[in-house]
C-alpha positions in Angstrom: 39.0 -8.6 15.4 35.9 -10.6 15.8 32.9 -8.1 15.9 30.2 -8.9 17.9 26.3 -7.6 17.6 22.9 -7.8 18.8 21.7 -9.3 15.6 22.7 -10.4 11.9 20.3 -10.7 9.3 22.6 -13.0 7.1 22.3 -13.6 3.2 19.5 -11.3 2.4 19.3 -9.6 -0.7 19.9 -6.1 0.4 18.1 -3.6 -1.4 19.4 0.3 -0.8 20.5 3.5 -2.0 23.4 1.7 -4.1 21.3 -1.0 -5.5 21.0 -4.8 -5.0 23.2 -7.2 -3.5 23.5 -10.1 -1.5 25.2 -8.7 1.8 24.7 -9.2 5.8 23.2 -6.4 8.3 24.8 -6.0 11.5 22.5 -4.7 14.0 23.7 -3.1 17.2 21.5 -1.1 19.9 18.5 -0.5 17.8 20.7 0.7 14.5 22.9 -0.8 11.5 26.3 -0.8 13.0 27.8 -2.5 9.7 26.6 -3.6 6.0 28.9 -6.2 3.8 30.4 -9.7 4.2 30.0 -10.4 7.9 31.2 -14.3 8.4 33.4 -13.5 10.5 31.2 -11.6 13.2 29.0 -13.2 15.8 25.8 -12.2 16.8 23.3 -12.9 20.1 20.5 -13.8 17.4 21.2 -14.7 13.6 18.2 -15.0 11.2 18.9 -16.7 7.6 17.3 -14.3 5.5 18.5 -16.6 2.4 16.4 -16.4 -0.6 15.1 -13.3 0.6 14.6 -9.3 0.2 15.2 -7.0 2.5 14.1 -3.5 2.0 14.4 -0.3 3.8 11.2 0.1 6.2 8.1 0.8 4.7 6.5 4.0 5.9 2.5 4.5 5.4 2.3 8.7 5.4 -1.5 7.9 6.0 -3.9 5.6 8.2 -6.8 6.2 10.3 -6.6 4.3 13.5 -9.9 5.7 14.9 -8.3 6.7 18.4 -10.0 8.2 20.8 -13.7 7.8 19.7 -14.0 5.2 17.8 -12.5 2.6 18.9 -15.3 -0.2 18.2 -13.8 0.2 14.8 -9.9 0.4 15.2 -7.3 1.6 17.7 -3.7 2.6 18.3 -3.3 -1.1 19.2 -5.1 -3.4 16.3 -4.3 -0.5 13.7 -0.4 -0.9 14.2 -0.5 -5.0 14.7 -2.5 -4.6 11.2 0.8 -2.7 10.2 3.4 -4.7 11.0 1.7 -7.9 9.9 1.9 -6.4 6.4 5.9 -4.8 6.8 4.8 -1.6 7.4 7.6 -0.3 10.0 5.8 3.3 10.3 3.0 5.2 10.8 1.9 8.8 10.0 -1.8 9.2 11.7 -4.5 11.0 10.7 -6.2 13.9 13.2 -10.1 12.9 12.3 -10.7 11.3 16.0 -13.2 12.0 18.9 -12.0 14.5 20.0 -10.8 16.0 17.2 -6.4 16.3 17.3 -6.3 20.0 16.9 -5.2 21.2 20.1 -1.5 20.4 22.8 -4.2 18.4 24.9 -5.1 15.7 22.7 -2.1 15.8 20.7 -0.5 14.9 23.6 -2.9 12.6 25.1 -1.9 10.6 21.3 1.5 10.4 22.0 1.2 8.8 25.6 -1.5 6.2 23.7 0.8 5.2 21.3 4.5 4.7 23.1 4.7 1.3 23.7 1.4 0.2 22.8 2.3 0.8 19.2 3.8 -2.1 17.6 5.1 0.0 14.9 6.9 3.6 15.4 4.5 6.6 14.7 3.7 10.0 13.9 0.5 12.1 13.8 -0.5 15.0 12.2 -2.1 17.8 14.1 -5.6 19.2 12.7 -6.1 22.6 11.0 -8.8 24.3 11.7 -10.3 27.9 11.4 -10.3 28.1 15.5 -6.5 26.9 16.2 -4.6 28.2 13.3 -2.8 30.9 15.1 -1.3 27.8 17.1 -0.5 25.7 14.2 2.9 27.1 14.0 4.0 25.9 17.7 1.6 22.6 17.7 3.3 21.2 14.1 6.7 21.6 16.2 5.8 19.2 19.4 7.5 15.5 19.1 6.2 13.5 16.7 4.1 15.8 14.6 3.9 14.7 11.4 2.6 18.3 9.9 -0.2 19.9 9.8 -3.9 18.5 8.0 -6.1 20.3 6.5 -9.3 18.0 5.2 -11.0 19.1 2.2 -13.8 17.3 1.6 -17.2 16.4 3.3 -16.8 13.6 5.6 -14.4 15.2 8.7 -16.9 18.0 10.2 -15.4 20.5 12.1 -12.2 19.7 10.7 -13.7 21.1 6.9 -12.2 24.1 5.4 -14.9 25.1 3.0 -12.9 27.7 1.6 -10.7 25.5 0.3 -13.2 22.3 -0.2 -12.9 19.0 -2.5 -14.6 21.1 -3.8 -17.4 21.5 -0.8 -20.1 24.0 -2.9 -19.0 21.8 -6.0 -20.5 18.8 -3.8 -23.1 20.2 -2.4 -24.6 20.7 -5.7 -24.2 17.3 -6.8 -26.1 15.6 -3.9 -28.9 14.9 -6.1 -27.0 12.7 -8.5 -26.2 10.1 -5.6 -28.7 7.2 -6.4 -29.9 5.0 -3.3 -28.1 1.7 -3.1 -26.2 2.1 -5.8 -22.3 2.7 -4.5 -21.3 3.2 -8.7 -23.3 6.4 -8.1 -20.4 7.3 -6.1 -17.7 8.4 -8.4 -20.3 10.3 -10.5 -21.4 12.4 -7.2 -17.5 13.3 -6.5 -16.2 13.7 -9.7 -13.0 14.1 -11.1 -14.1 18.3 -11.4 -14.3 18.2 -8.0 -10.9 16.9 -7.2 -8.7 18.9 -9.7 -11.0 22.3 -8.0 -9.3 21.3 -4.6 -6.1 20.6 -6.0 -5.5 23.5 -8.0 -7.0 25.9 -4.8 -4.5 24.3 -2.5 -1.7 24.9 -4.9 -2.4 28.8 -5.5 -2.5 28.6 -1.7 1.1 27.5 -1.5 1.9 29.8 -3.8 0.4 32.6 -2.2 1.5 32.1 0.8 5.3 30.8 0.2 4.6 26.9 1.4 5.0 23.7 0.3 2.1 21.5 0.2 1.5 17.7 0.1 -1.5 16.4 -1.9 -3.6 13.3 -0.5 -4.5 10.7 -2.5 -4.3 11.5 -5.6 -7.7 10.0 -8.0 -7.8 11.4 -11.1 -5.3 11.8 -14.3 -6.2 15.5 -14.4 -5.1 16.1 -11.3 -1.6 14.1 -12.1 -1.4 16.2 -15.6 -1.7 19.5 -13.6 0.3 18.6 -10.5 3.2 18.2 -12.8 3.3 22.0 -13.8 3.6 22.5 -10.1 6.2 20.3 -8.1 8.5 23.0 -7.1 5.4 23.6 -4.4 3.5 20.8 -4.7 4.5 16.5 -3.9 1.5 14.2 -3.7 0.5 11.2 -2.8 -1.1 7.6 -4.5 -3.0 4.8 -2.6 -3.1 1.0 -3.8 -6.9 1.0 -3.9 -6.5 3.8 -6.8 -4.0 2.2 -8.0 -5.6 -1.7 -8.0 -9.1 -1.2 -8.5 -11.3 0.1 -11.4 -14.8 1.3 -11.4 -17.6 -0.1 -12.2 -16.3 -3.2 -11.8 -15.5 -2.7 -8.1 -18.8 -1.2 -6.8 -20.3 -4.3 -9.0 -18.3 -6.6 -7.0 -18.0 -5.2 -3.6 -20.7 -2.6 -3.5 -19.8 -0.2 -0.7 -16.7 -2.0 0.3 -15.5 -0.2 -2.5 -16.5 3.3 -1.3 -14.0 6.1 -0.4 -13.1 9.5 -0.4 -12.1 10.6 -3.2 -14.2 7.6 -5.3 -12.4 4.9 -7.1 -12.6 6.4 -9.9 -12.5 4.9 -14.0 -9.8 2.7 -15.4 -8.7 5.7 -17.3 -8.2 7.4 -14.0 -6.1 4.7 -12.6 -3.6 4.6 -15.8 -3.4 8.0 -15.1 -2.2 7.6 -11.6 0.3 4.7 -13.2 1.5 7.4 -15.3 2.3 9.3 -12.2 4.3 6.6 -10.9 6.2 6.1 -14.0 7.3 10.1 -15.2 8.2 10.8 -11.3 5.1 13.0 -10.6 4.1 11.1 -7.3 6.3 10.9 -4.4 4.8 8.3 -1.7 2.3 5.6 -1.3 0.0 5.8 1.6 -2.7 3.5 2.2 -5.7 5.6 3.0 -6.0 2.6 5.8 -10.0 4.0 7.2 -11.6 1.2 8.9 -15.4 1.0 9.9 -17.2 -2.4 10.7 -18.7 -4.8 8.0 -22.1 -3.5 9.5 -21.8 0.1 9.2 -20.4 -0.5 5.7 -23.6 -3.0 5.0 -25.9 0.3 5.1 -27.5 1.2 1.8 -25.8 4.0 0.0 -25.2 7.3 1.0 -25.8 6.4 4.6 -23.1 3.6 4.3 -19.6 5.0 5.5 -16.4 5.8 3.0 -13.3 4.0 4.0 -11.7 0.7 4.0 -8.7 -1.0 5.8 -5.0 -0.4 3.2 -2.5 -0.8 6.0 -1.6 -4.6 5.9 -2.4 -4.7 2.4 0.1 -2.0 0.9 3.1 -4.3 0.9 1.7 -7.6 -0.9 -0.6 -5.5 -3.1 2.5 -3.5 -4.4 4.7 -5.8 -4.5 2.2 -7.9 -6.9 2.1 -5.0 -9.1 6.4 -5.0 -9.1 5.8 -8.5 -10.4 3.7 -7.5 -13.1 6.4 -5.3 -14.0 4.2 -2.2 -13.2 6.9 -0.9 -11.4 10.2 -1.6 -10.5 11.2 -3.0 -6.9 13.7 0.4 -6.5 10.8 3.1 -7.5 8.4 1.0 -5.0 11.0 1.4 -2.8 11.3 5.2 -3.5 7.7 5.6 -2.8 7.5 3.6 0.4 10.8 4.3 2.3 13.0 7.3 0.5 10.1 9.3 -0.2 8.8 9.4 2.9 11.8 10.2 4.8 13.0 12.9 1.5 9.5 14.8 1.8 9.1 15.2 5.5 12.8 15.3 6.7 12.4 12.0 8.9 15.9 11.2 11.0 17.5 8.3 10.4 14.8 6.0 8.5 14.1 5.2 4.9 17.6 3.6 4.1 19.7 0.8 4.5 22.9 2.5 5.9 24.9 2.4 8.7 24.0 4.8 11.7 20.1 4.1 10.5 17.3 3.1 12.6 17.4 -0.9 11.8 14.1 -0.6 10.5 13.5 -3.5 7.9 10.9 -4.8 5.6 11.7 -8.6 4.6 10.0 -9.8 1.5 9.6 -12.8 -0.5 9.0 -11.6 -4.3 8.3 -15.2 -5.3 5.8 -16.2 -2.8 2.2 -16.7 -3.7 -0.6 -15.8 -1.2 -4.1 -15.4 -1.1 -5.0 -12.1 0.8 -7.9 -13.2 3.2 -10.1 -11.8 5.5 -8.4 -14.0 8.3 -5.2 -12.8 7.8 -6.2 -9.3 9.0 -5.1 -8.1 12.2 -7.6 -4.8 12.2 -10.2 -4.5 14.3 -12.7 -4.2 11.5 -11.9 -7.5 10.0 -12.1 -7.3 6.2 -9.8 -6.3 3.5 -11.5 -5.3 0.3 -8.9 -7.7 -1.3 -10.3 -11.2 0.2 -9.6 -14.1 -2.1 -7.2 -12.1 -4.4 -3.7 -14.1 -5.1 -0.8 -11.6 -5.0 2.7 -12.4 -5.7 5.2 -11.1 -3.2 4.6 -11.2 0.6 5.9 -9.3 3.7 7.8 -12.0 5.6 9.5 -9.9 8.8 8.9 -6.6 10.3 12.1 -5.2 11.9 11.3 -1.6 14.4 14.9 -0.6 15.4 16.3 -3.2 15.6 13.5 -5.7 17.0 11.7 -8.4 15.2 8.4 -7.7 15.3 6.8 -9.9 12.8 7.8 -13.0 11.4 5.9 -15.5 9.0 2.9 -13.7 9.9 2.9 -13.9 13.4 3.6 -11.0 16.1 6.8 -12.4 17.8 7.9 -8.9 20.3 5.8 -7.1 22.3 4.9 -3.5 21.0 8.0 -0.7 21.7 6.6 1.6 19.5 7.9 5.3 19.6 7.4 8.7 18.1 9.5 8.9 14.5 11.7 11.9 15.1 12.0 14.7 12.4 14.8 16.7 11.6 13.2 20.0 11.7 12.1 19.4 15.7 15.2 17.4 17.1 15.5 19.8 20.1 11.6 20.4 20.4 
């Protein structure tokens, strides 16, 4: 019988949960309807992936997209073209916005924004704060809640905890040791202290109270040492920039380009976070993507603003480091896809198999590009990567089924939709 499909992606290299292998995906009504030799089928639309990887859909647990309020710097829009122009297929956004996400109202108001404006599919996460917290328990249930946030450092005002701070007091008394215009004061001001204080508060916190919490970011190898006494409570997250970059050297070279919450930190720090990657200890990559304009970030430090853009860079930046042989392509995928839809229950994403969402990121390990300012869709414009040569480059974006991106070009208009969770199918 001659099956028939909406689309086959035909001679990729198919990377999934049984390994690697040259094989044809036949897509049918937004999902894989078959995996395997497939010459004999026939298709609306059949794309030559020859030559090429395709992966399960890379997720990005954290980004910024600066909707409502700030929108002069990113929104739901540029923040999600920036996504799928590096193969990111999903987003998880943050709650930091004007007004704050904390409440039905404006969690709501987020989901209308984003359905079919977003390029990519999405989630957000609701914010905790002193004021709502009696609601948290119904809000982290609505459609398309990603969980709930709780920000522990000083740069998200009402949405603080000082109780349970990065660490706030610790902070607070370091103030003096920032040094005007120079960013490499930075790291010094939030030190590594700080960070393993608000890690190990949070996790006698889930202890205490019998849940499981999910560590941002992770900067420092102390905190990577003690999270791994702790993982039947406690997963946690890397970012590329901690991963890529190295003080001083950065702040040398970019100044406060280079600046984020928590700090890029010492070269020691970021083999520590490699270490992470390699015993098991961290369980997704997200990019920390936190735009603001190249004039905001041209103030003299500490009025100039932490953050960067990470979305459209997360793919070719880690896919560089698989070529080094940093990593393998299977544990990047494990970070990126798997983990992602292991640690927060997502349905029917983060593998290649039939009855999926056909949510694919296409790759070319051998090609060579220069990351550029150009090629960045955000709003803000830069990447703190311009002029570095990467090998390995997002080639296609696939959302459920549609081809979104293609050889770095937006080729369907945006169907985005909320990712769906396992926990809240009949919320």
């Amino acid at each position: 019988m001659n099956q028939r499909f909406d689309t086959i992606l035909k001679s990729g290299t198919v990377v999934n949960q049984d390994g690697e292998g040259i094989r044809d995906i036949g897509i049918a009504n937004g999902r894989i309807a078959e995996i395997g030799g497939l010459g004999n089928a026939s298709a609306a639309e059949v794309i030559d992936c020859k030559g090429l990887h395709i992966l399960p859909g890379v997720i990005d647990t954290q980004v910024h997209f600066r909707e409502p309020g700030q929108t002069h710097k990113e929104d739901l829009e540029t923040g999600s073209r920036s996504a799928v122009m590096g193969g990111v297929t999903a987003v998880f956004e943050m709650p930091n916005t004007d007004p704050l996400t904390v409440t039905e109202p404006t969690f709501t108001d987020k989901i209308k924004r984003g359905r079919h404006r977003m390029h990519c599919d999405f989630a957000f996460f609701i914010g905790g704060t002193r004021e709502n917290v009696r609601d948290l328990p119904e809000l982290e249930r609505a459609p398309g809640c990603a969980g709930v946030k709780v920000f522990i450092g000083s740069s998200t005002g009402a949405l603080l905890v000082e109780d349970d701070a990065e660490d706030e007091y610790r902070l607070n008394e370091r103030k003096p040791l920032r040094i005007d215009g120079d960013p490499r004061s930075h790291p010094v001001w939030r030190d590594e202290t700080a960070a393993l204080m608000a890690t190990q508060r949070l996790i006698n916190l889930a202890r205490e109270t019998g849940k499981r919490i999910h560590v941002l970011h992770i900067s420092t190898r102390q905190e990577i040492e003690f999270l791994r006494e702790h993982k039947d409570v406690a997963s946690c997250e890397a970012t590329p920039h901690h991963l890529t970059m190295a003080a001083p050297e950065c702040y040398e070279r970019l100044g406060t380009r280079a600046q984020m919450n928590p700090p890029v930190r010492s070269a020691d720090h970021r083999d520590g976070i490699w270490r992470g990657i390699e015993q098991g200890i961290v369980d997704v990559l997200g990019s920390d993507h936190a735009p603001h304009t190249l004039e905001e970030k041209a103030k003299t430090y500490p009025a100039s603003p932490s953050g960067m853009t990470g979305v459209q860079t997360l793919v070719p930046l880690m896919l560089d480091h698989v070529n080094a042989g940093r990593l393998s392509l299977a544990r990047f995928i494990d970070l990126s896809s798997a983990g992602p839809a292991r640690l927060f229950n997502i349905a029917c994403k983060g593998r290649i198999a039939a009855g999926y969402d056909a949510d694919f990121t296409v790759v070319d390990l051998k090609r060579s590009e220069t990351i550029t300012n150009q090629w960045v869709a955000s709003r803000a414009g830069w990447t703190p990567y311009d002029g570095m040569r990467v090998t390995g480059w997002p080639v296609g974006t696939f959302v459920r089924g549609k081809r979104v991106m293609w050889q770095s070009e937006v080729v369907t208009p945006s169907t985005g939709e909320p990712v769906q969770f396992l926990e809240t199918l009949k919320a």
